[in-house]
ZATORVEX-129090 format. One record per residue (C-alpha): residue number from 1; residue in one letter; chain; z, x, y. Coordinates in Angstrom, 2 decimals, m for minus. Example, Ala and Ser with C-alpha at 12.3 -4.5 7.8 and 13.67 -1.06 7.14 Angstrom:
ZATORVEX-129090
(1, 'a', 'A', (7.80, 12.30, m4.50)) (2, 's', 'A', (7.14, 13.67, m1.06)) 
end
This chain:
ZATORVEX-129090
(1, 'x', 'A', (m3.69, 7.57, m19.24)) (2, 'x', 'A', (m4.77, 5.19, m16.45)) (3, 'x', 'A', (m5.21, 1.43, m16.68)) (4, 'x', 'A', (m7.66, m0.40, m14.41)) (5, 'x', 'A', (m6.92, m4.17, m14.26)) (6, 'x', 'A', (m10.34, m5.83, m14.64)) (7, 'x', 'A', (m9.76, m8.90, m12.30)) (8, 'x', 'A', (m8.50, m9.34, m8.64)) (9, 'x', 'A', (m4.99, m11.07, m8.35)) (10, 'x', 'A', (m5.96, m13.55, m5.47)) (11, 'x', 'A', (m3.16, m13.66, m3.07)) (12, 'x', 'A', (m5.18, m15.56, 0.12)) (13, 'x', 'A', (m3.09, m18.84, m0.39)) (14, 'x', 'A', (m0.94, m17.66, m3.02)) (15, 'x', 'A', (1.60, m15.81, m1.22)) (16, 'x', 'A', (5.05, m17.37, m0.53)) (17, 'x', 'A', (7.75, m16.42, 2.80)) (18, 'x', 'A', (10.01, m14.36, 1.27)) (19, 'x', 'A', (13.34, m15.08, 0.36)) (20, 'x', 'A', (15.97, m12.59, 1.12)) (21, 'x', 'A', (18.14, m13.97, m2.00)) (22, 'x', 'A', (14.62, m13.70, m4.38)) (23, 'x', 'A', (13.32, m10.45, m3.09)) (24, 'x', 'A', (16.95, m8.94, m3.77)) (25, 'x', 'A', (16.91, m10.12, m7.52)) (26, 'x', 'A', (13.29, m9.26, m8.21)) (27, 'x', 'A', (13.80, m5.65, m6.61)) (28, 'x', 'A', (16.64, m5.21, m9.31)) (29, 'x', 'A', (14.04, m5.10, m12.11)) (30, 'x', 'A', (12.26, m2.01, m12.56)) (31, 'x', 'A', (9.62, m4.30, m14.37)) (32, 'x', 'A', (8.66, m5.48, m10.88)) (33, 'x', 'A', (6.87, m4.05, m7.34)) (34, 'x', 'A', (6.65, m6.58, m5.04)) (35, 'x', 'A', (3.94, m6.30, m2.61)) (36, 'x', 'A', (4.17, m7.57, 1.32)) (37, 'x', 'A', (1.20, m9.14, 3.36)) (38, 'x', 'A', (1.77, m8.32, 7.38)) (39, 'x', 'A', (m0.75, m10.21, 9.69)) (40, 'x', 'A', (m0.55, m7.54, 13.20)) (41, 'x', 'A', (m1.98, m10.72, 14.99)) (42, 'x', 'A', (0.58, m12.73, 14.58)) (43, 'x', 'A', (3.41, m10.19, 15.74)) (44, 'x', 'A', (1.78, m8.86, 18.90)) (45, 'x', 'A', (4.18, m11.03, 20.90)) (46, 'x', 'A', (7.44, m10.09, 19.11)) (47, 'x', 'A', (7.48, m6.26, 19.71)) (48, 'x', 'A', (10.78, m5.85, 21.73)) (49, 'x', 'A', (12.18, m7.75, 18.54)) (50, 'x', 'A', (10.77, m5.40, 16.59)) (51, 'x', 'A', (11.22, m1.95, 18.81)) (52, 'x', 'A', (15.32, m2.30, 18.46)) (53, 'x', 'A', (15.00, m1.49, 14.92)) (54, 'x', 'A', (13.42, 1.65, 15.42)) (55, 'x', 'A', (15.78, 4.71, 16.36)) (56, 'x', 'A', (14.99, 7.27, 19.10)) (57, 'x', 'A', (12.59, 9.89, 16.86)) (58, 'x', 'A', (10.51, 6.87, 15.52)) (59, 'x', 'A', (10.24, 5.22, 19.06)) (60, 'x', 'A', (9.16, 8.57, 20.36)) (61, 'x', 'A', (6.44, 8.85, 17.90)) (62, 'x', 'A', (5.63, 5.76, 19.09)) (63, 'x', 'A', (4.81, 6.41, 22.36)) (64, 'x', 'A', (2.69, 9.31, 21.38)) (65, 'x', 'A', (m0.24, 6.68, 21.12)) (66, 'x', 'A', (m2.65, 7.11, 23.12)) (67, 'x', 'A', (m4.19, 2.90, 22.24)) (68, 'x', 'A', (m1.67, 0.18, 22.72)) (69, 'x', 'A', (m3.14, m1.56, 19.64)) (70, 'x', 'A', (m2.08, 2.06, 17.47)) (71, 'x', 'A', (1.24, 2.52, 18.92)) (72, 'x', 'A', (2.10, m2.21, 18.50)) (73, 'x', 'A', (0.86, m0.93, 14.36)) (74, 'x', 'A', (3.17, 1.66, 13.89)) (75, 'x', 'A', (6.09, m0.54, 15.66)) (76, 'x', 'A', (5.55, m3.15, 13.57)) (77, 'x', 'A', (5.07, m1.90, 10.03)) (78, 'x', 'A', (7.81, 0.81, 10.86)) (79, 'x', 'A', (10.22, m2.35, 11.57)) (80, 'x', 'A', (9.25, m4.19, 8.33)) (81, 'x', 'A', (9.37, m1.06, 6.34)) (82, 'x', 'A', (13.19, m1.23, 7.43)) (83, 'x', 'A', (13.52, m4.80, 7.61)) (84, 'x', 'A', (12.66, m5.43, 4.11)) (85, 'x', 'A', (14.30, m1.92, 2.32)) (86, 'x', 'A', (17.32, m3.37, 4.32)) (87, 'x', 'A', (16.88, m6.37, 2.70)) (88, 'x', 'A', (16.35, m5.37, m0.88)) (89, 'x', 'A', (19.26, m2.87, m0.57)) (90, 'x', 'A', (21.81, m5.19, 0.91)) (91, 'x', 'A', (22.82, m3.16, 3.71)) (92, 'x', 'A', (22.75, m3.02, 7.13)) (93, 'x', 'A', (19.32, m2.49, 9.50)) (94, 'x', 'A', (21.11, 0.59, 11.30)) (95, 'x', 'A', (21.94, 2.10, 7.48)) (96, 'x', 'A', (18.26, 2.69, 7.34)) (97, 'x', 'A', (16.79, 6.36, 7.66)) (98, 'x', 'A', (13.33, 7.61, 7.10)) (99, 'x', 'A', (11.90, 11.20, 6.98)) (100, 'x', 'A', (9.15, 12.17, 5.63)) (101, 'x', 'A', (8.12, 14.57, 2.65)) (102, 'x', 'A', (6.39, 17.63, 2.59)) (103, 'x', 'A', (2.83, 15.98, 2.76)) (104, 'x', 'A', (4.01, 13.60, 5.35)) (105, 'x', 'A', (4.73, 10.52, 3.38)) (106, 'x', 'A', (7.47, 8.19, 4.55)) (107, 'x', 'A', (10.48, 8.35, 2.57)) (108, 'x', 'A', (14.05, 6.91, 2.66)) (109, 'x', 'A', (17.31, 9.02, 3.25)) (110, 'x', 'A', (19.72, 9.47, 0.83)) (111, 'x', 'A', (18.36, 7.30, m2.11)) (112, 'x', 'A', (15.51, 8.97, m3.97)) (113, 'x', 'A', (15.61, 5.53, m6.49)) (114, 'x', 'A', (13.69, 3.99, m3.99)) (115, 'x', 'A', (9.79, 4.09, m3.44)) (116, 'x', 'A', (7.23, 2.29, m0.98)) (117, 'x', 'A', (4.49, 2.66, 0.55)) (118, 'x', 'A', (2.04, 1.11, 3.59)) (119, 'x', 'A', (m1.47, 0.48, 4.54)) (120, 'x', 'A', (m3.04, m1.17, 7.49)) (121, 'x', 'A', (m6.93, m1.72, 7.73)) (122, 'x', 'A', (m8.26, m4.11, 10.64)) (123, 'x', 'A', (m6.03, m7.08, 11.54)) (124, 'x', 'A', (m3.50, m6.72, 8.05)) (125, 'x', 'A', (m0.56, m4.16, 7.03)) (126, 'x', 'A', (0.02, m4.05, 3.24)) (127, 'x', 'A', (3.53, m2.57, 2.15)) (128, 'x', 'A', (4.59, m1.95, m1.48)) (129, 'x', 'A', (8.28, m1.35, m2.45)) (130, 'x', 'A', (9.20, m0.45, m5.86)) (131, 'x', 'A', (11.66, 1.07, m8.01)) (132, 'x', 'A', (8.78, 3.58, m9.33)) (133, 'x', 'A', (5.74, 5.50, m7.58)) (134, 'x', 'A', (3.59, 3.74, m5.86)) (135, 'x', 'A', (0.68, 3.54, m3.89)) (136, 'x', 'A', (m1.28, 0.72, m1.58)) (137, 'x', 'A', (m4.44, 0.50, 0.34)) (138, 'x', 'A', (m6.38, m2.01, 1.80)) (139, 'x', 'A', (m9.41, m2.09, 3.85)) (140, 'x', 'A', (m11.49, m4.37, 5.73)) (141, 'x', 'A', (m15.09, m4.86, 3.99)) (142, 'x', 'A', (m17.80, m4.35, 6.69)) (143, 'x', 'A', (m21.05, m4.67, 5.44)) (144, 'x', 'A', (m22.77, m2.44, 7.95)) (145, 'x', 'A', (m20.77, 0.79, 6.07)) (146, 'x', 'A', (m22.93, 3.36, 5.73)) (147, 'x', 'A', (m21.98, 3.49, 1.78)) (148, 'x', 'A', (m24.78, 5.36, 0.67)) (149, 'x', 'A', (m24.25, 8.46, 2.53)) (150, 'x', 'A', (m20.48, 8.66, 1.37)) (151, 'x', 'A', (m21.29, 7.92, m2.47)) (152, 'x', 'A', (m21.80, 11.33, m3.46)) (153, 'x', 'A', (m18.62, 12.85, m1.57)) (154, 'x', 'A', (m16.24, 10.80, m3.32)) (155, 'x', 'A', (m17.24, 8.67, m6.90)) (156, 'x', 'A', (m18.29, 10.06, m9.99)) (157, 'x', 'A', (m22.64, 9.55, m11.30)) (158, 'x', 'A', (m20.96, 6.72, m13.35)) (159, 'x', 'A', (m18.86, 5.05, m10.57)) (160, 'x', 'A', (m21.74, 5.83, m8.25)) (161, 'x', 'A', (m24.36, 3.65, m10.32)) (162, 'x', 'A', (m21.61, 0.87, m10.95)) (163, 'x', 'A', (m21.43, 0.37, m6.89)) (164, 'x', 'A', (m25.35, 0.34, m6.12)) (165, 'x', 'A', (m26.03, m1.75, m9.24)) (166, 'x', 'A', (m23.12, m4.22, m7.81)) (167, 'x', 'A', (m24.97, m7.58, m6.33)) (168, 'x', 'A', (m22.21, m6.79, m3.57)) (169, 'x', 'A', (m22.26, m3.30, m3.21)) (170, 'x', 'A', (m19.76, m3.33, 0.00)) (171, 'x', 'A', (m17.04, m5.29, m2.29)) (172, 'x', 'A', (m17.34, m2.85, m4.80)) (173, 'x', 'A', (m17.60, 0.08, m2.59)) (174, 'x', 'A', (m14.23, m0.91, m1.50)) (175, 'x', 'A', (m12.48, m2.06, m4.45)) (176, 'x', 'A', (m13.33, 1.31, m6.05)) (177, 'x', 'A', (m12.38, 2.83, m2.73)) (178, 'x', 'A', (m8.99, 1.48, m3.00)) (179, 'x', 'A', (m8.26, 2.14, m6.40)) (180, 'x', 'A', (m8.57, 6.09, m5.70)) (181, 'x', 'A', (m6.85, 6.04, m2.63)) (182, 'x', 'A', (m3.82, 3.82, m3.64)) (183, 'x', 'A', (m3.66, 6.06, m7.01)) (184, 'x', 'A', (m3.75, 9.02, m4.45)) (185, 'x', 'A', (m1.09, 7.65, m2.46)) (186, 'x', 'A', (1.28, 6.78, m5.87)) (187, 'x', 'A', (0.96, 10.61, m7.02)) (188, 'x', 'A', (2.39, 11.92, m3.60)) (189, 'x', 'A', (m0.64, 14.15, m3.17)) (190, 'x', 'A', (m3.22, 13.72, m0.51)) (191, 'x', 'A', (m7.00, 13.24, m0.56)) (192, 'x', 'A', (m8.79, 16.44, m1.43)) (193, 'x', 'A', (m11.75, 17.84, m3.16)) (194, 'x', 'A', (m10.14, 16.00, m6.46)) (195, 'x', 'A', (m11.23, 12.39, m5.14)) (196, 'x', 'A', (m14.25, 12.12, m7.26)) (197, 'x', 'A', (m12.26, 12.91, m10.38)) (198, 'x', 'A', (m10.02, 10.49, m9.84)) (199, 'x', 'A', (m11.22, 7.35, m12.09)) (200, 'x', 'A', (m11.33, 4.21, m10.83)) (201, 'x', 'A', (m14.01, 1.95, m12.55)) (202, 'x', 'A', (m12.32, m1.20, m15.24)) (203, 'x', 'A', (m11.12, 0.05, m18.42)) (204, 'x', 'A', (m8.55, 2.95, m19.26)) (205, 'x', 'A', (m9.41, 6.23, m18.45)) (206, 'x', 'A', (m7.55, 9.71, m19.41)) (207, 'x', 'A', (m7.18, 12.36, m16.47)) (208, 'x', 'A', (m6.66, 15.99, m16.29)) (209, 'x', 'A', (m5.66, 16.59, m12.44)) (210, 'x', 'A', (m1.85, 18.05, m12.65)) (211, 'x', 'A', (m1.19, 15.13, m9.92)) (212, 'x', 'A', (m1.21, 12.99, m12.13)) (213, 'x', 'A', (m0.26, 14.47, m15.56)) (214, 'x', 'A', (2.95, 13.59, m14.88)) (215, 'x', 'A', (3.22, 10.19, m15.41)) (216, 'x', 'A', (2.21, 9.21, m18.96)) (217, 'x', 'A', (0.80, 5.44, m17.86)) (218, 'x', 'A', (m0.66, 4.56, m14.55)) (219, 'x', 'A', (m1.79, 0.89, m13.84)) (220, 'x', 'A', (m4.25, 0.10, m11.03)) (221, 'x', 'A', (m5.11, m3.64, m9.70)) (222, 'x', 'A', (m7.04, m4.94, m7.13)) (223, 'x', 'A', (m6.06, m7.85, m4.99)) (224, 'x', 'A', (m7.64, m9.87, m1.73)) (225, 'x', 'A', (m6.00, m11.21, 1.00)) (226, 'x', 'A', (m8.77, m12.84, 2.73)) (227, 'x', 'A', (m12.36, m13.06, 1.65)) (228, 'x', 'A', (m13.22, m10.15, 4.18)) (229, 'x', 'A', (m10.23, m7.50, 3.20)) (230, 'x', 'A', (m9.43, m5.71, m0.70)) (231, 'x', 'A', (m6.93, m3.99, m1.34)) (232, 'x', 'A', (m5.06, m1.58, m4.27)) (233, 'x', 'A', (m1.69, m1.44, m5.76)) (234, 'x', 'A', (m1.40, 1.92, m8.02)) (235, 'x', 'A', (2.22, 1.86, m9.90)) (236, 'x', 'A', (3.13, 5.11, m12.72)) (237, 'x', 'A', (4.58, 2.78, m15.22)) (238, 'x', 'A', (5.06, 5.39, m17.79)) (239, 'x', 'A', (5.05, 3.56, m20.88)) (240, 'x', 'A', (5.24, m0.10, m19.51)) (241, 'x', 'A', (3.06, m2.45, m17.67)) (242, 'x', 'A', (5.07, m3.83, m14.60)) (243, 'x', 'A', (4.27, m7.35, m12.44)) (244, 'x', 'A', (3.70, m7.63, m8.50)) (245, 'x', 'A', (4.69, m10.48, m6.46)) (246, 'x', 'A', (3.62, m11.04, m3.13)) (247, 'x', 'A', (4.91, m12.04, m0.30)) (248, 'x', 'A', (4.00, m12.99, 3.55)) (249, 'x', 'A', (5.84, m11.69, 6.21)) (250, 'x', 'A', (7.65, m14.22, 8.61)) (251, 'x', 'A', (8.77, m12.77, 11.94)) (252, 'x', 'A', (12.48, m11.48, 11.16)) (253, 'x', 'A', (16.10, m12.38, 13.01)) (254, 'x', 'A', (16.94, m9.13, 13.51)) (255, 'x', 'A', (20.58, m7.63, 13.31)) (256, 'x', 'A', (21.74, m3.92, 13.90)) 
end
């Protein structure tokens, strides 16, 4: 079973500084994902702060951008990836290890209770941390998106007709868009030649991919962040519905 939330949870002006003290409470409650806003603007200027939480392998991966504006991304959300699961997990910055799976998805060392996950589109990073699966995507909505020529490689006849009969077909091409991909990103598996039967449109839906058999429940919102970016938080529930909270992130004091 998958659940499609109907309505966008607006977070444009909704979503507080975190508090370390609040973040570490709400993070104890499986109930609970809690979803972090990053605007790349705003942190240009503060990546030395941010390159002395990354260790040797991730700075080198670093450096294997070719565009400054790739390589300042990955620096940034890798820091706040640590920053906050540092946070949440009351231990040190240094404590911190990532790897990564066997389809390349960031993971943590040594605590498999432990699940987020990170998106950047444009001039945001989204990051979701939860104590279940999940999955986040955003993307910027540019009107100019050649959405008719991409229809038929990834949405169903149904979903198809719901975005061209949409008086903003770019919004909904992207909301839809999101949905798959976060619920993509959730089940651990990658996009393949699955992604139209993946459902996304409002309502529940039942699915027969083995990806995502396994959960029993999936729930699937949308949220905005600003009027020109949309975004997707996919969460596998099982048999409960769980809450979000976002946050915005503040430029950290860093310790080792």
């Amino acid at each position: 079973m998958i659940y499609q939330q109907e309505t966008f949870i607006d977070c444009k002006h909704q979503s507080p500084l975190f508090s370390e003290i609040e973040i570490q409470e709400l993070f104890k409650k499986k109930e609970c994902s809690l979803v972090f806003k990053i605007y790349l603007p705003e942190h240009m200027g503060s990546l030395f702060t941010f390159e002395a939480t990354l260790d040797l392998r991730e700075l080198d991966r670093a450096n294997r951008y070719f565009h400054l504006k790739d390589r300042s991304r990955f620096i940034i959300c890798r820091a706040w990836i640590k920053i906050i699961l540092a946070t949440v997990l009351e231990v040190r910055l240094s404590e911190i290890q990532l790897d990564y799976d066997a389809n390349k998805k960031p993971i943590l060392k040594f605590n498999s209770d432990v699940f987020f996950n990170v998106s950047h589109s444009g001039d945001y990073a989204i990051l979701g941390l939860s104590k279940i699966p999940i999955g986040v995507d955003i993307e910027q909505i540019k009107h100019d998106f050649p959405i008719k020529e991409l229809i038929a490689q990834v949405f169903s006849q149904a979903e198809a007709k719901s975005i061209l009969e949409a008086e903003n077909q770019s919004l909904n091409f992207f909301k839809l868009w999101t949905r798959k991909e976060a619920l993509v990103k959730a089940s651990g598996k990658g996009i393949d030649e699955n992604i139209k039967r993946i459902p996304c449109l409002d309502g529940s839906h039942t699915s027969t991919l083995e990806s995502l058999l396994k959960i029993a429940k999936w729930q699937v919102f949308n949220f905005k962040i600003t009027e020109d970016y949309v975004g997707a938080v996919a969460l596998a529930v099982g048999e409960k519905c769980v809450s979000s909270q976002f946050y915005q992130c503040e430029l950290p004091r860093c310790t080792s």
